[in-house]
C-alpha positions as CSV (number, residue, x, y, z in Angstrom):
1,X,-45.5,67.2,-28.7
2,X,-44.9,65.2,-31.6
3,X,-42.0,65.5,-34.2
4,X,-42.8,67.8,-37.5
5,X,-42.0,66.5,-39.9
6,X,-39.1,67.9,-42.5
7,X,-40.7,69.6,-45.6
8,X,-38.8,68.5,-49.0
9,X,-36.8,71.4,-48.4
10,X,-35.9,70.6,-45.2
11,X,-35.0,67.1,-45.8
12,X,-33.5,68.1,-49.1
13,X,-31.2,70.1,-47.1
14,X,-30.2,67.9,-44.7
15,X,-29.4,65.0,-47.3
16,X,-26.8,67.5,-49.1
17,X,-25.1,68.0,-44.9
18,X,-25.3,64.1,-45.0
19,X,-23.5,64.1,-48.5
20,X,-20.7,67.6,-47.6
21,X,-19.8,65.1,-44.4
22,X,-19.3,61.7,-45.9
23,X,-17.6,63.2,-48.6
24,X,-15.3,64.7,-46.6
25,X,-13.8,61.3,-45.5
26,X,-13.0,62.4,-42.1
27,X,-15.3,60.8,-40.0
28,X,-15.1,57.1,-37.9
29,X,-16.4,54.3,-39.9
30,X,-18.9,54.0,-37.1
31,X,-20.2,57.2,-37.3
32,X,-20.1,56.9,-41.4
33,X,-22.3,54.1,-41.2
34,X,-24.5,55.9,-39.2
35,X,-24.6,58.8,-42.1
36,X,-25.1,56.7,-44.5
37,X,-27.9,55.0,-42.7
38,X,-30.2,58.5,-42.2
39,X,-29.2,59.3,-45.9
40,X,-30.9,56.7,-46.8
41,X,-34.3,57.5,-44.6
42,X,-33.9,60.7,-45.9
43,X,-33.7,59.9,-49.6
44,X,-36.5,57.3,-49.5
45,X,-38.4,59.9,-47.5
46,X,-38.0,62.5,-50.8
47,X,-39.0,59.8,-53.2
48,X,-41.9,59.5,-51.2
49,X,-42.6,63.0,-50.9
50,X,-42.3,63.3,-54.5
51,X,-44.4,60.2,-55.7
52,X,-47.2,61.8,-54.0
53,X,-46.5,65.9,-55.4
54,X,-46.0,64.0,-58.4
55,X,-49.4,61.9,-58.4
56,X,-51.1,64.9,-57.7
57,X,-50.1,66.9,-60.4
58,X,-50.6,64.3,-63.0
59,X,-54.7,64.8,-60.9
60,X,-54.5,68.4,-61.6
61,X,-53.8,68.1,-65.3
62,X,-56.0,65.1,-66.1
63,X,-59.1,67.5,-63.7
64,X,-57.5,70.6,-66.4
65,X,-57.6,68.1,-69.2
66,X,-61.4,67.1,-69.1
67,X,-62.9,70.5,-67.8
68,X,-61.6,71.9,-71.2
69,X,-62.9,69.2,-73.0
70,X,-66.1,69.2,-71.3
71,X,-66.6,73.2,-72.3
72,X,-65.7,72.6,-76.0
């Protein structure tokens, strides 16, 4: 089975565990590294994610956009 992939939420939410536990400052170096390292996977993953809800919203309005100017 192959892995699902985490919704924004999802990723959103594990980011923000990421942040609680490096903030903390009680972790090995090794294993802040290792944090650090998925935070960032996880934050370029968002951008992603967003870019593309983004890019289809600005679709949306610009499909909105024209149908009302075709009816007027």
């Amino acid at each position: 089975m192959a892995d699902k992939k985490p919704t924004f939420e999802e990723a959103m939410e594990q980011l923000n565990g990421i942040v609680a536990k490096l903030s903390s400052g009680n972790l090995p170096l090794e294993e802040m590294v290792k944090l650090y390292e998925e935070g960032g996977r996880l934050s370029s993953y968002c951008e992603t994610l967003l870019d593309g809800y983004t890019a289809r919203v600005e679709i949306i309005e610009k499909r909105a956009n024209s149908d009302y100017v075709d009816e007027a």
